[in-house]
C-alpha positions as CSV (number, residue, x, y, z in Angstrom):
1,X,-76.3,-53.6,-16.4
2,X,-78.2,-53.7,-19.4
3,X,-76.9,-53.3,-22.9
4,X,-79.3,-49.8,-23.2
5,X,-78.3,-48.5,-20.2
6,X,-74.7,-49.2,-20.8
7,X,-74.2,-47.1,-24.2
8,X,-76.6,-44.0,-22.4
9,X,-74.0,-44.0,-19.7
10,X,-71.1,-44.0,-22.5
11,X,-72.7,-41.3,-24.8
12,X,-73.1,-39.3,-21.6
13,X,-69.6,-39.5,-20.7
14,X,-68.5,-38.7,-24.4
15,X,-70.5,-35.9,-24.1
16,X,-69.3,-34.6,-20.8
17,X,-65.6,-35.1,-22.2
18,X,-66.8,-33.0,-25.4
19,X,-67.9,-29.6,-23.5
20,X,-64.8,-30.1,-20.8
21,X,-62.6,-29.1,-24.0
22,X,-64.9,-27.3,-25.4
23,X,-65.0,-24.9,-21.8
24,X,-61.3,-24.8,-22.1
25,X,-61.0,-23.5,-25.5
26,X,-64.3,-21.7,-26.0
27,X,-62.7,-18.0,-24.8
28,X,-66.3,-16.6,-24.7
29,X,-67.3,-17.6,-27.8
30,X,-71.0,-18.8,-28.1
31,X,-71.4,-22.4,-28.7
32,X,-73.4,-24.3,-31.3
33,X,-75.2,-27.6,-29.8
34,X,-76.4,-30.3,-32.4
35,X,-78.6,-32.7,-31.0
36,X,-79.9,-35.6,-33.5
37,X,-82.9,-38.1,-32.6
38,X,-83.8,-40.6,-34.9
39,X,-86.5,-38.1,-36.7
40,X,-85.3,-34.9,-36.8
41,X,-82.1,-32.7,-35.8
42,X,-82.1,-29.3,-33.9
43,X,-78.9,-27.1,-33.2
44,X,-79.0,-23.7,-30.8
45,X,-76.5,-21.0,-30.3
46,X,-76.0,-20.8,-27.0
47,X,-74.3,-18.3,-24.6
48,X,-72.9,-19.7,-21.6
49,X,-71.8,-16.7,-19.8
50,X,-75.4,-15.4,-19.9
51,X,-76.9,-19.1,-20.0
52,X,-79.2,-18.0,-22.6
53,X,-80.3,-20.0,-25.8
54,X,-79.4,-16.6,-28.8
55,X,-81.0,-18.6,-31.5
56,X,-82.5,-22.1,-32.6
57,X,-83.3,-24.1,-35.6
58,X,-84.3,-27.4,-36.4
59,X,-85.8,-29.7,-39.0
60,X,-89.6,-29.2,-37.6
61,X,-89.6,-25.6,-38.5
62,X,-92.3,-24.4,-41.2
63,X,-89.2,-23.4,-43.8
64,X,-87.0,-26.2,-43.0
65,X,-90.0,-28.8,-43.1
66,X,-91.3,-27.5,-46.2
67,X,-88.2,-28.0,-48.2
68,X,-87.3,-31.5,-47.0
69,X,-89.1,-34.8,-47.3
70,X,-88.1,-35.9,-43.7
71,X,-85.6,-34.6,-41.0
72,X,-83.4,-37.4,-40.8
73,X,-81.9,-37.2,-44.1
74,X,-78.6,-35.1,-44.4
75,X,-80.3,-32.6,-46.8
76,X,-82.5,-31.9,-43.9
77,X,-79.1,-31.8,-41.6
78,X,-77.6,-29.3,-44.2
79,X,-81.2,-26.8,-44.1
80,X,-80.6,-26.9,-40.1
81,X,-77.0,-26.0,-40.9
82,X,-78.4,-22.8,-43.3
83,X,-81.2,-21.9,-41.0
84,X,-78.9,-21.6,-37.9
85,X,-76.3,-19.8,-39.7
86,X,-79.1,-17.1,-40.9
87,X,-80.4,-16.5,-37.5
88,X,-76.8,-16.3,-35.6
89,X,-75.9,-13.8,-38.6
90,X,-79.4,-11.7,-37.4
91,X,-78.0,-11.8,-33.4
92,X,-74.8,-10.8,-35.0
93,X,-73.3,-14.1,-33.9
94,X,-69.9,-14.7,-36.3
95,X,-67.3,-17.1,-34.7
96,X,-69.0,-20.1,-32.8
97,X,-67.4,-23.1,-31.4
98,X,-68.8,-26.2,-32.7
99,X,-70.1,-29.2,-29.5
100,X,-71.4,-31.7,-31.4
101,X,-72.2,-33.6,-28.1
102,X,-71.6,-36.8,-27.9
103,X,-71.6,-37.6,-31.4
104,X,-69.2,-38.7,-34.1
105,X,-68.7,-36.0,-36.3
106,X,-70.0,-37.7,-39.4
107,X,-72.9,-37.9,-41.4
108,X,-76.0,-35.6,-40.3
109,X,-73.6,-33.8,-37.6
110,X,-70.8,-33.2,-40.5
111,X,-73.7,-32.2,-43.0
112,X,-75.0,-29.6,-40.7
113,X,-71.8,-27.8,-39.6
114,X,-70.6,-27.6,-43.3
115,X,-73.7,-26.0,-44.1
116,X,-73.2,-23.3,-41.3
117,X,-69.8,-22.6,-42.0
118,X,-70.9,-22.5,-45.9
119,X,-73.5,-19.5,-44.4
120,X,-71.6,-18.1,-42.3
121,X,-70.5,-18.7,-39.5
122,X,-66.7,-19.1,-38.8
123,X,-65.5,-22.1,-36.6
């Protein structure tokens, strides 16, 4: 098995274990997904009762991009964090619980739920 293939199967699993817990202790609540690339980062309020996506935001929209240099910076993690927060307060979206995948929560991840909490939204 190849060194590649390896850590894709070990995020996967991390990221499996992250939204077991999070199911357990979610209660309803919607849930805010952060995905992060090398690029850019997105985040979505999702309902998983409904399995519909309420809201989305990421460092490639028009307001985002135009106030950031380059998405994969944490000030363009923090305007992701802002924008999300604005639109889940327009759906009327207040308490969230927070699956940031299979990532550490640190750096870009950290920088963009600070931001939403800062904004809003309570988790």
């Amino acid at each position: 098995m190849s060194q590649a293939v390896k850590s894709k199967a070990l995020f996967t699993r991390r990221q499996e274990r992250t939204r077991i817990q999070i199911r357990k202790k979610a209660v309803g609540r919607i849930r805010l997904s952060v995905f992060r690339s090398g690029q850019h980062i997105y985040a979505q309020l999702i309902d998983d009762t409904k399995g519909v996506t309420i809201a989305s935001a990421s460092s490639l929209d028009k307001d985002v991009k135009a106030a950031v240099k380059t998405g994969a910076t944490l000030d363009a993690a923090k305007a992701v964090g802002a924008a999300i927060a604005k639109k889940g307060k327009d759906a009327k979206v207040q308490a969230v619980v927070f699956d940031r995948g299979g990532y550490l929560f640190h750096g870009r991840v950290k920088a963009l739920a600070e931001a939403a909490r800062e904004n809003g939204l309570a988790f």
